[in-house]
C-alpha positions in Angstrom: 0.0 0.0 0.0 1.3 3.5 -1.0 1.0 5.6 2.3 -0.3 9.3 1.9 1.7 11.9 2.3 1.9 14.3 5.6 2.4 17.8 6.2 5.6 18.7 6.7 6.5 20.7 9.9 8.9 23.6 10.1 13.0 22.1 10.8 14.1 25.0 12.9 11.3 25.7 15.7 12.9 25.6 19.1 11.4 22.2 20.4 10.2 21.4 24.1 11.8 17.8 25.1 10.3 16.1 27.7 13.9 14.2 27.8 17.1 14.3 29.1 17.6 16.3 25.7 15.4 18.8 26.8 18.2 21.5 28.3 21.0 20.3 25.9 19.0 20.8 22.3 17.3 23.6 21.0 17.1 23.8 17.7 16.8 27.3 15.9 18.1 28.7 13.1 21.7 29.7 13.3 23.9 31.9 11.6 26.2 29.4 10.2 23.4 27.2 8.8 21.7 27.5 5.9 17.9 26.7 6.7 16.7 27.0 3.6 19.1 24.5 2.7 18.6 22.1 5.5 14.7 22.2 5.1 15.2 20.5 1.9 15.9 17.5 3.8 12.6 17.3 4.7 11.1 17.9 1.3 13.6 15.3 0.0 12.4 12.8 2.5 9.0 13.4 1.2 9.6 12.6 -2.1 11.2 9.5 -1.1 8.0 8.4 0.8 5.9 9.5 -1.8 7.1 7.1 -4.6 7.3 4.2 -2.1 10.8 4.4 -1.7 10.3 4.1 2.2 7.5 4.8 4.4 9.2 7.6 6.4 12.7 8.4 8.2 14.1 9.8 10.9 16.7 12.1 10.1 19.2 14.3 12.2 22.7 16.4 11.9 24.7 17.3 14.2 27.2 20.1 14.2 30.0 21.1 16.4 28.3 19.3 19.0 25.1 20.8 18.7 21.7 18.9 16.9 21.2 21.3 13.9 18.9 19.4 12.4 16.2 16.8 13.6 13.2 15.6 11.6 10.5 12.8 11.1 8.5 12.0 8.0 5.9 9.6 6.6 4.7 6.9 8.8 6.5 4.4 11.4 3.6 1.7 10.3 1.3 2.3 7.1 -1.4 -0.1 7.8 -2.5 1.8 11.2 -1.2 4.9 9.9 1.1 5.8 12.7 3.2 8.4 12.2 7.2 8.5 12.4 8.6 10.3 15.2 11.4 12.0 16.8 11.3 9.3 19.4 10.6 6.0 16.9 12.6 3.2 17.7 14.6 1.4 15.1 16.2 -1.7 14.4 19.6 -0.8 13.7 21.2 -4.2 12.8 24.8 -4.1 12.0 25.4 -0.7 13.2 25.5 -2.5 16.1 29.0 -3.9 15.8 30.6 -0.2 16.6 28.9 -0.6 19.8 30.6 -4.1 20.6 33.9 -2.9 19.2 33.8 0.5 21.7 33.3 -2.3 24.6 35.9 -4.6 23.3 38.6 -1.4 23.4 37.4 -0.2 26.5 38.6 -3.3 28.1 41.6 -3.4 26.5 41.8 0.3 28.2 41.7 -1.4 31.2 44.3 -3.4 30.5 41.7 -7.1 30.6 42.9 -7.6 26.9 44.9 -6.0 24.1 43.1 -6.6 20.7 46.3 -8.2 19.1 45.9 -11.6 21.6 44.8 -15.1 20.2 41.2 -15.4 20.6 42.0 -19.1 21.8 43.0 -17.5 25.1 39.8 -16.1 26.1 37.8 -18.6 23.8 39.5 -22.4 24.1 37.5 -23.8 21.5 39.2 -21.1 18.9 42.1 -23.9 18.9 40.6 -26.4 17.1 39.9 -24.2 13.5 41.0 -25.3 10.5 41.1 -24.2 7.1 39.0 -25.4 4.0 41.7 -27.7 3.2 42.0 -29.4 6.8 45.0 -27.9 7.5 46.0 -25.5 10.7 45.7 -21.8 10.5 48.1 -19.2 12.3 46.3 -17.7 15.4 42.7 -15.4 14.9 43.9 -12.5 16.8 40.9 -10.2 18.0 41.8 -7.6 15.7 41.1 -9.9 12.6 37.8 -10.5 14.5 37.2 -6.5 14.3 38.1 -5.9 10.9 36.5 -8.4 9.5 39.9 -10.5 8.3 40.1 -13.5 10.7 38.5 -16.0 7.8 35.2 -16.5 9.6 32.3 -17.1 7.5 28.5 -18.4 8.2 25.7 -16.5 9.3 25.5 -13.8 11.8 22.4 -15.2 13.4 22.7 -16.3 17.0 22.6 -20.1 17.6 21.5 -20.0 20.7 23.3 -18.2 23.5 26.7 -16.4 22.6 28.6 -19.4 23.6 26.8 -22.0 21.3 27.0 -19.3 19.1 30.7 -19.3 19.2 30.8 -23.2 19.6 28.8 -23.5 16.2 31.0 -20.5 14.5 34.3 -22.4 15.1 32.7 -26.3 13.9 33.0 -24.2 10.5 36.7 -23.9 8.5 38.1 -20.7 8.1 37.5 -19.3 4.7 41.0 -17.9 4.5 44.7 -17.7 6.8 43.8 -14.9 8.8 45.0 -11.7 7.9 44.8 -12.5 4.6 41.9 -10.9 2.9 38.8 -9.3 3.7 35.7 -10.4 4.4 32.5 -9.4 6.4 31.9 -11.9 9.3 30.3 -12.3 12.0 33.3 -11.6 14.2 32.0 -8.7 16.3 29.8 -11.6 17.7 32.9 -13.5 18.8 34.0 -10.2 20.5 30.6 -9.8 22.7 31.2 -13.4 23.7 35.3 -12.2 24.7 33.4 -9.5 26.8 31.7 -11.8 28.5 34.7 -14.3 29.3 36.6 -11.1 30.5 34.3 -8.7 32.2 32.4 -11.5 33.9 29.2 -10.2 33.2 26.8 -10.9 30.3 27.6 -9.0 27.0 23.9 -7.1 27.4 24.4 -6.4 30.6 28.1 -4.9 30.0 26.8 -2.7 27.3 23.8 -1.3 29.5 26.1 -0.4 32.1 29.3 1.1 30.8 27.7 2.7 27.7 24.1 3.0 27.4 23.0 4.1 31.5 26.8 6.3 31.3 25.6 8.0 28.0 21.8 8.5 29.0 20.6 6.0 26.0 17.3 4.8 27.8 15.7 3.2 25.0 18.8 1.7 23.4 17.9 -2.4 23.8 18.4 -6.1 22.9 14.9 -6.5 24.5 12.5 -3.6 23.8 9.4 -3.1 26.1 5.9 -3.4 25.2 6.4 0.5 25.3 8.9 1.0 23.3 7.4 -1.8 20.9 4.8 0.8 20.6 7.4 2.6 19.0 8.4 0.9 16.9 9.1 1.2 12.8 7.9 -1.9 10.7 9.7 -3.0 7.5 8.9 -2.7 4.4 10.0 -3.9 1.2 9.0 -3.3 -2.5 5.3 -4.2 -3.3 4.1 -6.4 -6.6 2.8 -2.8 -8.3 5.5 -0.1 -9.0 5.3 2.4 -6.2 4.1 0.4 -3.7 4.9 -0.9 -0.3 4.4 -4.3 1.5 5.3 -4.7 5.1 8.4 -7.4 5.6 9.6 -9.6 8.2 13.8 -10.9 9.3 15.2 -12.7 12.0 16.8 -9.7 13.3 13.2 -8.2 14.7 11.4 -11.3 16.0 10.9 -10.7 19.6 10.5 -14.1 20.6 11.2 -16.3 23.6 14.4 -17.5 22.1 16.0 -13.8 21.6 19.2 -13.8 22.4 21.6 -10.4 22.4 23.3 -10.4 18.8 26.7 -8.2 19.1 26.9 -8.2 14.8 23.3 -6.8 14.6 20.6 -7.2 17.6 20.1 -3.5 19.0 17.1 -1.1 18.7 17.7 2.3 19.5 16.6 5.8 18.4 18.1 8.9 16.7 18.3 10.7 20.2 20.2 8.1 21.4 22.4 7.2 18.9 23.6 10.7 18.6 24.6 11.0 22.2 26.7 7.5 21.3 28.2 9.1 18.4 29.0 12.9 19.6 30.8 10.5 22.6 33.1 9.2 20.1 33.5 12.3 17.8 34.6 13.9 21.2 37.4 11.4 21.7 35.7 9.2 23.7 33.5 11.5 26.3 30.6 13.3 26.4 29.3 15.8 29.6 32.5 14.9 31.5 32.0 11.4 31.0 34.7 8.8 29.7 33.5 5.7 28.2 36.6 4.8 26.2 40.5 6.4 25.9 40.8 8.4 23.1 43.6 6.4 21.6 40.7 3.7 21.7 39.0 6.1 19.3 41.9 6.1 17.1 42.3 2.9 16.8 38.7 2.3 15.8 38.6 5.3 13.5 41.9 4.8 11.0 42.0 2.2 8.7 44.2 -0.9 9.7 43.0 -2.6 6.9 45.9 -1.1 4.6 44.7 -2.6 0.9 43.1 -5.4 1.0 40.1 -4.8 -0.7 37.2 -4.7 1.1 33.3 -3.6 0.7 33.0 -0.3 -0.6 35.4 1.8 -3.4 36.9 4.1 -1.8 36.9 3.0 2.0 38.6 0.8 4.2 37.8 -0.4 7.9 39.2 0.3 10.9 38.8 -1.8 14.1 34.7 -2.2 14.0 34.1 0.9 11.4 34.7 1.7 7.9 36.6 4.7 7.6 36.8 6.5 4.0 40.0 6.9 2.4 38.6 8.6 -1.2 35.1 10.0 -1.2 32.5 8.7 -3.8 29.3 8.2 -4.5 26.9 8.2 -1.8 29.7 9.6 0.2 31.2 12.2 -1.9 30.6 14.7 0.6 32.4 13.4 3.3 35.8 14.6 3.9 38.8 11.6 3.5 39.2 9.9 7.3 35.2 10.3 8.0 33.5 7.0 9.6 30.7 5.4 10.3 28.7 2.1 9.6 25.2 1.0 8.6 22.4 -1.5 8.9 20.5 -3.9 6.9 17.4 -1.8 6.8 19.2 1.0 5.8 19.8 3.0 8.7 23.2 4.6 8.9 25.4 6.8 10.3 28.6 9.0 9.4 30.8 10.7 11.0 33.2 13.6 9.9 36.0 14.8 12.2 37.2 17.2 10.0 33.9 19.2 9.9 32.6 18.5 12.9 29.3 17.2 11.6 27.5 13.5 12.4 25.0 12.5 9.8 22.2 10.4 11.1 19.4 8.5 8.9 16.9 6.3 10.4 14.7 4.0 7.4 13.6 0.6 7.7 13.2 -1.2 4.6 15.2 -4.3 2.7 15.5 -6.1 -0.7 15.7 -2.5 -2.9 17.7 -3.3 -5.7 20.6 -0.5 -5.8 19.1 1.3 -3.7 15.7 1.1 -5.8 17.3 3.3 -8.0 17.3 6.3 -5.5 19.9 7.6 -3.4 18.4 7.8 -0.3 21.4 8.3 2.2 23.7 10.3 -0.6 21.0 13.2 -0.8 20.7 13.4 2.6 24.2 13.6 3.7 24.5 15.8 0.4 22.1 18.5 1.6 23.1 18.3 5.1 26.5 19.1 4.1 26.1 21.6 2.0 23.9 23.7 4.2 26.6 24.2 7.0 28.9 27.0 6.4 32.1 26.6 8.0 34.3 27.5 6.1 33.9 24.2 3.7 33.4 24.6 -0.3 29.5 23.9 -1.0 28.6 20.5 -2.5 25.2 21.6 -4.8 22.7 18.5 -4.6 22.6 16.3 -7.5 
């Protein structure tokens, strides 16, 4: 079903937050942004819902650690025509694993690991891989876990808790000698089992209380409440007709019994939260005189380490949990070189650029478009964001 289109509310009213936001975030129009500009977000969005490219989106900018930009269009759920929100909650899938790599480097802050051990010492059963051909690998340090080169391949569904997920992972060969190419895995989920061998407490658990209750994320979860369910945003994917919508279903969202926390791709969250996640790392690690993680942590995560193999995306490499772009292009072109970020299988995604100062946040839920369905749904929106920040930065026009 094609959903109707909304009005569409003005970007730059001062809002009254009934949240922790509420004395942090104002949003008006400033002298250095364009709002003009930055309004066309909105109408872009729009246009996107309009021919069924997505039912609506959450989007938000941050500048110099301010929100300059924060925004909700179409509908979270067509069929009872609920409306997106500000506060809609959204599977985020794989943007997940920069969460479970910031907890992996904050132990080794604390000196409980250093991300260039053998996985066999925290995980025993890591001994006993083997390659395609039978033979014996050389060790699967945890940094090929977070750049995605230790050879693991399979799914990145759970099989059961994190430790039968990790006893099933390692009954598979290694698609490669470790270190040796590049290939998107299911290793972050290895590392939220490490967390729980080494912190001693269980990897949900870990998260909630070193980054989520630290950073004020309250409705960041493995396990949403029947009141944050309320929030949710269904999926959609392309209907039979052209220009048409049909609501969609993945393992990821099934709140069932058998849930258990997924580090590769399990959270929901919501744009308020993630940005206080991401302005904590932009900042080097803290946010409001808090420390999560050292900011050599951040480094580490932030620089590509994965010098050039060739991985994913033209243009980018990854660094420990994050791609990182070496050469902006296409859907990134805006972005200046050593920017970072990572997305999600329902197209949520997030960038940030250190250089500028700005995080780009987009919140969708929708799967199987071809290409994109033909549209450039993220590129646009990090294209008009960009360009409608003046800080000293050439202009990108939208294309």
């Amino acid at each position: 079903m094609k959903q109707p289109s909304q009005s569409r509310p003005a970007s730059f009213v001062a809002l009254a937050f009934t949240s922790w936001w509420a004395a942090s975030v104002l949003m008006a129009a400033e002298p250095e942004v364009d709002s003009a500009r930055m309004e066309q977000i909105s109408t872009r969005m729009h246009e996107f819902v309009e021919d069924a490219q997505m039912s609506g989106a959450v989007t938000l900018v941050s500048w110099n650690d301010r929100v300059v930009y924060f925004e909700a269009v179409g509908q979270a759920d067509i069929d009872s025509g609920r409306p997106m929100r500000r506060n809609t909650v959204f599977a985020i899938a794989s943007m997940t694993k920069t969460i479970t790599a910031t907890a992996t480097m904050m132990l080794q802050d604390e000196g409980k690991l250093s991300i260039d051990d053998s996985v066999s010492m925290y995980l025993p059963e890591f001994r006993n891989v083997v390659l395609e051909d039978g033979s014996h690998p050389g060790e699967v340090t945890i940094r090929h876990l977070l750049m995605h080169t230790g050879g693991l391949g399979g799914t990145q569904q759970n099989q059961g808790s994190l430790k039968e997920t990790v006893e099933h992972l390692v009954r598979q060969p290694l698609l490669f000698e470790p270190g040796s190419r590049w290939k998107y895995s299911p290793g972050l989920t290895v590392c939220g089992r490490i967390i729980e061998v080494v912190s001693g407490s269980p990897y949900e658990q870990f998260l909630k209380e070193r980054i989520f209750d630290p950073l004020g994320m309250v409705d960041t979860t493995f396990f949403p409440t029947q009141e944050q369910q309320r929030r949710l945003a269904s999926i959609y994917e392309p209907g039979p007709e052209q220009r048409t919508l049909k609501a969609s279903t993945h393992w990821l969202t099934k709140l069932s019994a058998e849930r258990t926390p997924n580090p590769s791709g399990g959270l929901f969250s919501t744009a308020a939260d993630l940005v206080r996640f991401y302005r904590m790392i932009l900042n080097g690690g803290q946010l409001d005189g808090q420390r999560v993680v050292s900011e050599p942590a951040v480094r580490q995560m932030a620089s590509i380490r994965t010098g050039n193999l060739t991985t994913s995306r033209p243009g980018a490499g990854w660094g420990l949990g994050w791609r990182v772009v070496r050469q902006p292009q296409g859907a990134n072109r805006m972005l200046s070189p050593g920017s970072f970020g990572h997305g999600g299988a329902f197209g949520t995604q997030a960038w940030i650029d250190p250089e500028r100062r700005i995080i780009y946040l987009l919140l969708i839920q929708r799967t199987k478009f071809r290409n994109n369905g033909g549209a450039d749904v993220h590129g646009e929106f990090q294209n008009l964001a960009a360009s409608a920040i003046r800080d000293g930065q050439p202009e990108s026009a939208p294309q």
